[in-house]
C-alpha positions as CSV (number, residue, x, y, z in Angstrom):
1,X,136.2,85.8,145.3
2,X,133.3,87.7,144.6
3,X,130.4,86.6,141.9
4,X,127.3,87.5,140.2
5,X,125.0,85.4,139.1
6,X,122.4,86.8,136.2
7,X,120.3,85.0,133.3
8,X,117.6,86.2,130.9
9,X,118.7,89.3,130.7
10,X,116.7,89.6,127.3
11,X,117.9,93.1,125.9
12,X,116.6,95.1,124.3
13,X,113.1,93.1,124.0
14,X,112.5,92.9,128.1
15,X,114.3,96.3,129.2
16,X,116.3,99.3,127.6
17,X,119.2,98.6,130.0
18,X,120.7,96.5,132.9
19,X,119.6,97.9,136.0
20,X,122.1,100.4,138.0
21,X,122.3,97.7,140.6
22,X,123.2,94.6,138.6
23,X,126.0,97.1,137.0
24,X,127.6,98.2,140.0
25,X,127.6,94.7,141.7
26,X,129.5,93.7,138.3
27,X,131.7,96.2,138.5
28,X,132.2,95.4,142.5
29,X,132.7,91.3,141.2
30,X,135.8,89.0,140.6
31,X,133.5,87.4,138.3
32,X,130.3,87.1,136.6
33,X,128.1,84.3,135.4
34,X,125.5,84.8,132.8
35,X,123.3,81.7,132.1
36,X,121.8,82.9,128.7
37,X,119.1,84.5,127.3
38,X,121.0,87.6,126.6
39,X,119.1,88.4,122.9
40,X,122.0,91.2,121.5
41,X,125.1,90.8,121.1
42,X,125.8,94.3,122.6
43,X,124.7,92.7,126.2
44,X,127.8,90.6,125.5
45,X,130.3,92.8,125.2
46,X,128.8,95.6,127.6
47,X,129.6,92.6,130.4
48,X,132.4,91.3,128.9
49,X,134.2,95.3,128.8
50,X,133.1,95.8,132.5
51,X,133.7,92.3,134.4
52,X,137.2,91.2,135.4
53,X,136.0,87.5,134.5
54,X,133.4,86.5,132.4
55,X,131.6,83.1,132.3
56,X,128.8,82.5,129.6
57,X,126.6,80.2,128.2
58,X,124.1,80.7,125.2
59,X,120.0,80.1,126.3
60,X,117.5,78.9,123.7
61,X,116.2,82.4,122.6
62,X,120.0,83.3,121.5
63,X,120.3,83.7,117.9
64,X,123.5,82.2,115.5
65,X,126.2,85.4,116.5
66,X,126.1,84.9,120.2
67,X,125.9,80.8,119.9
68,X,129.1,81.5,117.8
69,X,130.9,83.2,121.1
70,X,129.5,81.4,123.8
71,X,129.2,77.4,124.7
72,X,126.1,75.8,125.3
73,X,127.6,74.9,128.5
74,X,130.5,76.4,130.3
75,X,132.8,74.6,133.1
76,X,135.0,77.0,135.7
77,X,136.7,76.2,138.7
78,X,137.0,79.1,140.6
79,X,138.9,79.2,144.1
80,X,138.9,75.5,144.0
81,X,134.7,75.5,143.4
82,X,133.9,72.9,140.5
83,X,131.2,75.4,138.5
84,X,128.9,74.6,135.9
85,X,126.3,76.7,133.8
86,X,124.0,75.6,131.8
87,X,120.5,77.6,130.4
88,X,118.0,74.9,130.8
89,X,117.7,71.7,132.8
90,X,113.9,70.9,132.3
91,X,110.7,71.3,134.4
92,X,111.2,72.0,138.3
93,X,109.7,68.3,139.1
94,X,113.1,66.2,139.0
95,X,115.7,69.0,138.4
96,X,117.9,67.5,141.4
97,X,118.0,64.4,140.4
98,X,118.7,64.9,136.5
99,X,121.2,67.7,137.4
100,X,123.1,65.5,139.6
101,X,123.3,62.5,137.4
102,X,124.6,65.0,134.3
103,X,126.5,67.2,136.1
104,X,128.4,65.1,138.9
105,X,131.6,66.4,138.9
106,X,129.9,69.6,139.8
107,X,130.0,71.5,143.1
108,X,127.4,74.4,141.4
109,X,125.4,74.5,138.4
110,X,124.2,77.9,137.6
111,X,121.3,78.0,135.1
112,X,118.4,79.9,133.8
113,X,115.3,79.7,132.0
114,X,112.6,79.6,133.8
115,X,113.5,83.0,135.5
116,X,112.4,82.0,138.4
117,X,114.8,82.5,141.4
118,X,116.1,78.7,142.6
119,X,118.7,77.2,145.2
120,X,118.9,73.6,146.2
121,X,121.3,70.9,146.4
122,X,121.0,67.7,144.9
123,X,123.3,65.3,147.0
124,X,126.7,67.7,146.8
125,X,125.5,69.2,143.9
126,X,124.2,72.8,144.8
127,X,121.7,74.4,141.5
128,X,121.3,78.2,141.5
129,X,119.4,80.2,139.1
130,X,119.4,83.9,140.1
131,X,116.3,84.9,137.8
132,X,116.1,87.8,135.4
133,X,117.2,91.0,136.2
134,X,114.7,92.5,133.7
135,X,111.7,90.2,133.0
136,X,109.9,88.8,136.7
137,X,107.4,86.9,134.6
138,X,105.0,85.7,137.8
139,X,107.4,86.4,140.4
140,X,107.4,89.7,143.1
141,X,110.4,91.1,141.2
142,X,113.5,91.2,139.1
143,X,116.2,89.6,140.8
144,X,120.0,88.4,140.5
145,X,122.5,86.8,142.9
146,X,125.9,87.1,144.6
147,X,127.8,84.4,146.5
148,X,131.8,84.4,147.3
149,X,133.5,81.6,146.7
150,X,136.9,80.9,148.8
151,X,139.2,78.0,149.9
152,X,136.8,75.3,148.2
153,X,133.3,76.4,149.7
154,X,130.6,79.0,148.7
155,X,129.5,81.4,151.0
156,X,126.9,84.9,151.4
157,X,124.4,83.4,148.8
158,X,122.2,86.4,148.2
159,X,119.1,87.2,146.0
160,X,118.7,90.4,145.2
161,X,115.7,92.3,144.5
162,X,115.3,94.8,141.8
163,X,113.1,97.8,141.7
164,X,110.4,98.1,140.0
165,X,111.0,100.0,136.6
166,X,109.5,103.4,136.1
């Protein structure tokens, strides 16, 4: 199974669109992840019309509409991988260690925020935040993830660098 990771997408304030190469990976995906921020509504259900599976959570700069649609935290086991998501989980110093003791039933927690690309394990416990796909703040570039996920494991963890908008 195929997934794609993406947070803070933060349309239309941040960007116009969702880059060509987020799309296409969705449209390549068994699944997608979003871990909030999205802003519009329209974000919503432009991912939710082109992904086979959709897995959502609102993020702290989400207005009442989309907190009506989405959870603040979503729960999906997917090929026999315990996931989490989850927009924010508090400063970097301690993430592990509060992650782990909120989340231990958990084999991933996806999560966003900071938009700031992260992957570590806590114990079992393995947090991912893939960035933003359309606001780097300080870092080299606008980014999102893929992994697969098959038999129980998680495989092919992959950042992916955006171009730089014109």
């Amino acid at each position: 199974m195929r997934l794609v990771l993406t947070s803070d997408t933060h349309l239309p304030v941040r960007a116009a669109s969702l880059p060509a190469a987020l799309m296409a990976a969705v449209d390549d995906a068994d699944a997608v992840v979003h871990a909030g921020d999205w802003i519009d509504e329209a974000t919503l259900d432009l991912l939710e019309s082109r992904s086979r599976r959709l897995i959502g959570v609102y993020g702290n700069n989400d207005g009442p509409e989309l907190r009506l649609r989405l959870p603040e935290v979503a729960h999906a086991d997917l090929e026999g991988v315990r996931f989490g998501v989850v927009h924010e989980t508090g400063p970097a110093a301690g993430r592990e260690r509060r992650c782990a003791a909120r989340f231990p039933d958990l084999d991933v927690l996806v999560f966003g925020h900071s938009h700031i690309p992260w992957d570590t394990t806590a114990g079992s416990l393995r947090l991912l935040n893939p960035g933003s796909p359309t606001d780097r703040r300080r870092q080299p570039s606008c980014t999102f993830m893929t992994l697969t996920v098959e038999d129980g494991r998680v495989y092919d963890v992959t950042l992916h660098h955006l171009p730089q908008r014109r």
